[in-house]
LUMDREN-862780 format. One line per 8 residues: number of its first residue (from 0); their letters; for each residue x, y, z of N, C-alpha, C. Coordinates in steps of 0.05 Angstrom, whole numbers. Each point is the difference from the previous one (the first is absolute). Example, Ala and Ser with C-alpha at 12.3 -4.5 7.8 and 13.67 -1.06 7.14 Angstrom:
# LUMDREN-862780
0) as) 264:-114:156:-18:24:0:18:24:0  -7:21:-14:16:24:1:-15:22:14
END
This chain:
# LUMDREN-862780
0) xxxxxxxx) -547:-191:450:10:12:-24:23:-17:-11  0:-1:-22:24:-19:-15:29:17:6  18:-17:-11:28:5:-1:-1:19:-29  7:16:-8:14:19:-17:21:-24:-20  -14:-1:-27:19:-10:-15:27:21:-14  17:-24:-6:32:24:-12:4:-18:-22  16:12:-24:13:-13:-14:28:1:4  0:-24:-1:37:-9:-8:5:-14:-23
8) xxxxxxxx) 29:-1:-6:8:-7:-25:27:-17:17  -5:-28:-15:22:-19:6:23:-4:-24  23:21:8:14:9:-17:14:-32:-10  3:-22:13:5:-16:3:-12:-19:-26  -16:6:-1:-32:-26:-26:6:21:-24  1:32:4:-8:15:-21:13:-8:-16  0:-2:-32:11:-7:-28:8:33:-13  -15:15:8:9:25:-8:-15:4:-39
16) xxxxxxxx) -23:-23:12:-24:-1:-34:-9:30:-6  -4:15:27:-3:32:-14:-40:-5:-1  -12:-22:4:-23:-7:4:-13:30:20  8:-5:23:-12:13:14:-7:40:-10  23:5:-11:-3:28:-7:-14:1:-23  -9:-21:-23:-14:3:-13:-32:-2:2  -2:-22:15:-33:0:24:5:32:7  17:8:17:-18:28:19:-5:23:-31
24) xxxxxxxx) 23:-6:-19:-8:23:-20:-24:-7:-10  -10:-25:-1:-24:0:-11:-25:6:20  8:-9:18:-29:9:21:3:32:10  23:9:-1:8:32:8:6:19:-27  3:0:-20:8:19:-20:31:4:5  0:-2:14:38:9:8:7:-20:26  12:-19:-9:13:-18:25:5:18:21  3:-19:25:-4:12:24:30:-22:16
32) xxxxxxxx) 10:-26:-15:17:-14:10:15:8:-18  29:7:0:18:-1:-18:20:-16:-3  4:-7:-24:29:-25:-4:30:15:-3  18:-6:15:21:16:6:20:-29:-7  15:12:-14:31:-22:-3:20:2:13  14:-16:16:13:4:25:32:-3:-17  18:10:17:26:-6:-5:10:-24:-14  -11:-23:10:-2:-23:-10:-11:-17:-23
40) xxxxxxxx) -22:17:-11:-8:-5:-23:-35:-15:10  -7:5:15:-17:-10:4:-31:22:10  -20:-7:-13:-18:17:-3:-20:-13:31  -4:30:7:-5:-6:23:-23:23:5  -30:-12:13:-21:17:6:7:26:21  -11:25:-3:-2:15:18:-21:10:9  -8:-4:23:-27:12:5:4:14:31  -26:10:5:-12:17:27:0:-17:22
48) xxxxxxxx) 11:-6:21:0:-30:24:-28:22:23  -7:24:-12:-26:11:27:17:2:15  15:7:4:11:1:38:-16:6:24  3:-3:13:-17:9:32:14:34:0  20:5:-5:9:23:8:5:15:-22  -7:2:-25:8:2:-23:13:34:-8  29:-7:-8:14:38:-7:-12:0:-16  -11:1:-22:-10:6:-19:-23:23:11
56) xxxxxxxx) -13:-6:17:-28:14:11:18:26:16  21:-6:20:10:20:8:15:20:-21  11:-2:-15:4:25:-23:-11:5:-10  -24:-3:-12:-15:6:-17:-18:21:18  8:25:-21:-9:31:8:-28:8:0  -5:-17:-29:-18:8:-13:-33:-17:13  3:-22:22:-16:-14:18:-17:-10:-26  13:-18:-21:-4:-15:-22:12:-33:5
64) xxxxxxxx) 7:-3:27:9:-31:-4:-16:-6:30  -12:-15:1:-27:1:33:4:-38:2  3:-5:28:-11:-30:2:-26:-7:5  -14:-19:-11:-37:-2:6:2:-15:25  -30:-5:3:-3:-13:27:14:-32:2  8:-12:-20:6:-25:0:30:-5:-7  8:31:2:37:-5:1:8:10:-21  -20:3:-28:21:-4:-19:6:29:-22
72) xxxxxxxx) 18:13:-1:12:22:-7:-12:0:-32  -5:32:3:-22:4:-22:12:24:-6  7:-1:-36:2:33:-9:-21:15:-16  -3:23:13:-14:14:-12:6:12:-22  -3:-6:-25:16:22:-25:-3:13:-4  -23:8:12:-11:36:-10:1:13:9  12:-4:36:15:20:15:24:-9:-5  18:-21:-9:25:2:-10:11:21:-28
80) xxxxxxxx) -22:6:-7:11:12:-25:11:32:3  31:3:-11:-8:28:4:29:-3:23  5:-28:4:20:5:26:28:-8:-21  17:19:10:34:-5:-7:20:-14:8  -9:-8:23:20:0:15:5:-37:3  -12:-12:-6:-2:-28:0:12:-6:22  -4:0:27:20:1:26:-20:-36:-1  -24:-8:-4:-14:-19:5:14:-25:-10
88) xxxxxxxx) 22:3:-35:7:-22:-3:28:-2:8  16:15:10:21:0:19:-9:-12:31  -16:2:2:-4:-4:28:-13:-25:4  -9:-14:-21:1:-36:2:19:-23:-9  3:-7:34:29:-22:-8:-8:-29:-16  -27:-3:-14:2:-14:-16:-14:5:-39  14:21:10:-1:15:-39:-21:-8:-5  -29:12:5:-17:-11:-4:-21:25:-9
96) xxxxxxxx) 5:28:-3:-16:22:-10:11:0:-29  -9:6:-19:8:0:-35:-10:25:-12  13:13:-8:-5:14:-21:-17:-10:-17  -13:16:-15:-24:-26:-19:7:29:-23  -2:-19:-29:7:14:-28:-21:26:-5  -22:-1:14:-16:15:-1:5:31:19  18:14:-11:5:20:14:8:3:22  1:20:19:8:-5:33:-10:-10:15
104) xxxxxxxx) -22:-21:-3:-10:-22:21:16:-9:7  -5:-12:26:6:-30:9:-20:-17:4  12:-23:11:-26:-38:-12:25:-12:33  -15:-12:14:13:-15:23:-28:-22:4  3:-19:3:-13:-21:6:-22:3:25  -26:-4:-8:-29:5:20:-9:-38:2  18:-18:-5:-17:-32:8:-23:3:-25  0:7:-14:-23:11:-27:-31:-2:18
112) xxxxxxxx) 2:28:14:-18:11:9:-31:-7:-6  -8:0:-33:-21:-17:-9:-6:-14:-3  19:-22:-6:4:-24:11:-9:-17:19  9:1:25:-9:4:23:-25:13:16  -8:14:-16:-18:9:8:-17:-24:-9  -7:-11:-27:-12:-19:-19:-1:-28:27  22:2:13:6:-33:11:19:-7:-9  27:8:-19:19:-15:-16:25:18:15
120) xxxxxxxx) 24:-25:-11:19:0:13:12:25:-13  32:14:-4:6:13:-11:7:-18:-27  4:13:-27:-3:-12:-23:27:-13:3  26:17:12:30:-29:0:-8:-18:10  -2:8:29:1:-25:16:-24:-35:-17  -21:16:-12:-10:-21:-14:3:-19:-17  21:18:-24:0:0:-25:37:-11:2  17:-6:18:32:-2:4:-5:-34:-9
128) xxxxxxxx) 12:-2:-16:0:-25:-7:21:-15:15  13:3:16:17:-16:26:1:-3:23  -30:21:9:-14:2:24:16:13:19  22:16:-12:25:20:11:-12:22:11  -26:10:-10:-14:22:15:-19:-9:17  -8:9:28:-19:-17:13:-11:27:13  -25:-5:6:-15:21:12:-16:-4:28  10:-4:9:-15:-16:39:14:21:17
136) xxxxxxxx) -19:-18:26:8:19:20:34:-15:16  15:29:11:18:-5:3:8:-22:14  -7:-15:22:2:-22:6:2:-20:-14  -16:-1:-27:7:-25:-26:23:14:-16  5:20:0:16:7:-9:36:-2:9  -1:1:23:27:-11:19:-1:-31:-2  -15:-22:3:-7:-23:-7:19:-4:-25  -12:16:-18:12:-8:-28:31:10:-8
144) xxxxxxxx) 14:6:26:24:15:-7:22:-25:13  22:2:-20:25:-30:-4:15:18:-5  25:-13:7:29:13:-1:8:10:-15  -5:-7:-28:6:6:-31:-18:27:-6  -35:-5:11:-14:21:-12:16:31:23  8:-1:25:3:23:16:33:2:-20  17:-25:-12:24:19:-8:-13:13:-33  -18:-15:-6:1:26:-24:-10:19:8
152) xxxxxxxx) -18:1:17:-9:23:8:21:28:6  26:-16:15:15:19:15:23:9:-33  3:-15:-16:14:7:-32:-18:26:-10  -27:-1:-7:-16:16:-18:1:35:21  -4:-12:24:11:23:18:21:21:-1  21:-17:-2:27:5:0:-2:17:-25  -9:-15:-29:2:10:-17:-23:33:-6  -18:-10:13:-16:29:12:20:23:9
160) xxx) 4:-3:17:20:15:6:27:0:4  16:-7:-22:22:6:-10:22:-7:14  -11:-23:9:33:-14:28:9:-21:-23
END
């Protein structure tokens, strides 16, 4: 059985082009990565990292946020709907559940589910014109991590949550 691919974002390369959230709105109707502006002035991706252990799945009442067999955290909207309590986007430390303009949904990132299914990568990681989004398995993924990309990483964090 293969390794389980993840996306990461090398806060490090990103330009903050805003590319990527316009790919997923086009392949999703409602982006699923969001561009967030940091303290600093710098526009910075937010997305779903799948966790192995993911809070998101443990609050959620409504048994609308499920991991599949290949790891990767999936919302259901149509058992989300109808819930108040939004405990799901409090409860991810990387701001990665969204409100979507379309009423009380939420939109959190599935690796574009159809996509993948097709054979294709997710539409950022393809479409990032600085190759800042990468989609492999985690072992190429630690490979590809430098001092610079883990301190932006630990900035957009910080700025995540409010240190």
């Amino acid at each position: 059985m293969s390794e389980t691919k993840k996306l990461s974002v090398n806060y490090a390369a990103c330009i903050g082009c805003e590319t990527c959230e316009y790919v997923c709105r086009f392949a999703n109707e409602t982006p699923r990565i969001h561009m967030a502006r940091t303290r600093s002035g710098l526009m910075v991706p937010l997305y779903c990292h799948h966790c192995e252990d993911p809070h998101c799945v443990k609050v959620c009442k409504q048994g609308a946020i499920v991991v599949d067999a290949q790891g990767v955290v999936l919302l259901n909207t149509m058992l989300c709907r109808g819930c108040d309590s939004r405990q799901c986007i409090q409860a991810c430390p990387y701001a990665a559940m969204f409100e979507t303009d379309k009423g009380v949904m939420l939109a959190k990132c599935d690796l574009c589910a159809a996509r993948r299914r097709a054979g294709l990568e997710p539409a950022c990681a393809e479409m990032c014109p600085t190759g800042a989004i990468l989609y492999a398995v985690p072992e190429t993924l630690k490979k590809a991590e430098t001092p610079e990309s883990l301190a932006a990483v630990e900035r957009v964090l910080a700025h995540i949550r409010g240190k």
